[in-house]
C-alpha positions as CSV (number, residue, x, y, z in Angstrom):
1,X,92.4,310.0,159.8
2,X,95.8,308.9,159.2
3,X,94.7,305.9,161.9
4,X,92.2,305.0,159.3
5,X,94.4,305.2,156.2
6,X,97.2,302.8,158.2
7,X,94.3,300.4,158.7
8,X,93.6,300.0,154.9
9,X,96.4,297.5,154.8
10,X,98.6,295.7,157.6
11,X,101.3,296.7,154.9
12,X,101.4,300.2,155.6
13,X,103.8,301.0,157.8
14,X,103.7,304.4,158.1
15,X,101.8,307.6,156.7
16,X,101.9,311.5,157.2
17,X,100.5,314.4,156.1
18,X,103.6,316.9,155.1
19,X,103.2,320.5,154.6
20,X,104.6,322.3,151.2
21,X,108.0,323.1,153.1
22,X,108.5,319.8,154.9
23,X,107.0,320.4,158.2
24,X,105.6,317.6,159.6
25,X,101.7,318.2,160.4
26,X,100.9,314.2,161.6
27,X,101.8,311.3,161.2
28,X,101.2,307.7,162.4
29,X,103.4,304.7,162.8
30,X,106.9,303.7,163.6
31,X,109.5,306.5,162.6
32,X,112.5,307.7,164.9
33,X,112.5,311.1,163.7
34,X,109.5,312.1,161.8
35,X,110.7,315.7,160.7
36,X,113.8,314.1,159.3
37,X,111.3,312.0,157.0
38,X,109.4,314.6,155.9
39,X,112.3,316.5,154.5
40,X,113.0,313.5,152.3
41,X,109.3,313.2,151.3
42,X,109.5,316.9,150.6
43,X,112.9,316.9,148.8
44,X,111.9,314.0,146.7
45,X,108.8,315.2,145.5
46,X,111.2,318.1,144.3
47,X,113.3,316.6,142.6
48,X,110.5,314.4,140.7
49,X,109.0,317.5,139.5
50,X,111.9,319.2,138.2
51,X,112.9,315.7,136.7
52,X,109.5,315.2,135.1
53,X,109.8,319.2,134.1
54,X,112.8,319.1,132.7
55,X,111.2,315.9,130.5
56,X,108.1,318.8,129.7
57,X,105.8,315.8,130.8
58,X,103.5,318.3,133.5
59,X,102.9,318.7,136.7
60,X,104.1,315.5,139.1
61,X,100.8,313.9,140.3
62,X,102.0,311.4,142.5
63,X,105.2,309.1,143.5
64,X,105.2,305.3,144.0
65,X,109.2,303.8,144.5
66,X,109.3,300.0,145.5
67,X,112.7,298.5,146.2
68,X,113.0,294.9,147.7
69,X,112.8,296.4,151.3
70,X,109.6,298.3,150.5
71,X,107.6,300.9,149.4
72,X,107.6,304.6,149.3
73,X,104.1,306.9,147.7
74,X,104.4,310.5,147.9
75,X,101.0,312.4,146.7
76,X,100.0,315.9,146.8
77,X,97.4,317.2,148.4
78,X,96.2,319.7,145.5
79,X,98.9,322.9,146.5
80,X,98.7,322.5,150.5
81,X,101.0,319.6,151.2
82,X,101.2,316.0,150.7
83,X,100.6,312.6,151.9
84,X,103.5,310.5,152.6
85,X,103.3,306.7,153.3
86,X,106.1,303.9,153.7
87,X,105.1,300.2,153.3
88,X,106.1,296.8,152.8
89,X,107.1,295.2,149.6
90,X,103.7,292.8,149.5
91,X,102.1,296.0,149.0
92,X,99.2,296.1,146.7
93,X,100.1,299.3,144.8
94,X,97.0,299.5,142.8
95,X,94.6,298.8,145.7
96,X,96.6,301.3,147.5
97,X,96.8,304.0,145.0
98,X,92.9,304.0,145.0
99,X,92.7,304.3,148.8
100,X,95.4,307.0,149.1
101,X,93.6,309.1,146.6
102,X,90.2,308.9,148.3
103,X,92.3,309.7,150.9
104,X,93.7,312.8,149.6
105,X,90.5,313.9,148.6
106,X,89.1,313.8,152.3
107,X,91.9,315.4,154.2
108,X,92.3,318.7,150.9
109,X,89.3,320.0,152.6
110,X,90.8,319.8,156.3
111,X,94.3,321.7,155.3
């Protein structure tokens, strides 16, 4: 699946599906040490949500960073986990954000 989501756009560079505490449960495309990016994925997600608690705007429903290297989405996958992806700046965020959330929806089902 994550073969198919890479595919969406030469732009992605990478994606993987992260577990609540950081685990690594797949992931496709170039990354030296996958386990090592999932722990960031994991730890920023955390500190978005206590960010956006501590702002009493709700629940964090997804992340989208984009410096002049590239991009960076975090989303959750409902409470099981999330879906990490790292990308090129040429990204198209909004075609993106409607492919990773069909996405999401398809792989909720397999965690």
């Amino acid at each position: 699946m994550l073969g198919r989501l890479n595919g969406m756009s030469p732009d992605i560079l990478l994606s993987m599906v992260i577990s609540t505490d950081g685990l690594v449960i797949a992931h496709r495309g170039q990354v030296e040490d996958p386990d090592h990016f999932g722990a960031y994925f994991v730890e920023m997600q955390l500190v978005c949500e206590k960010i956006i608690g501590e702002l009493r705007y709700g629940g964090v429903e997804e992340i989208f960073i984009r410096s002049q290297s590239g991009c960076v989405t975090v989303l959750p996958v409902f409470d099981r986990g999330y879906v990490a992806c790292m990308s090129t700046p040429n990204l198209n965020a909004s075609l993106f954000q409607m492919l990773a959330w069909k996405f999401v929806r398809e792989i909720h089902g397999l965690l």
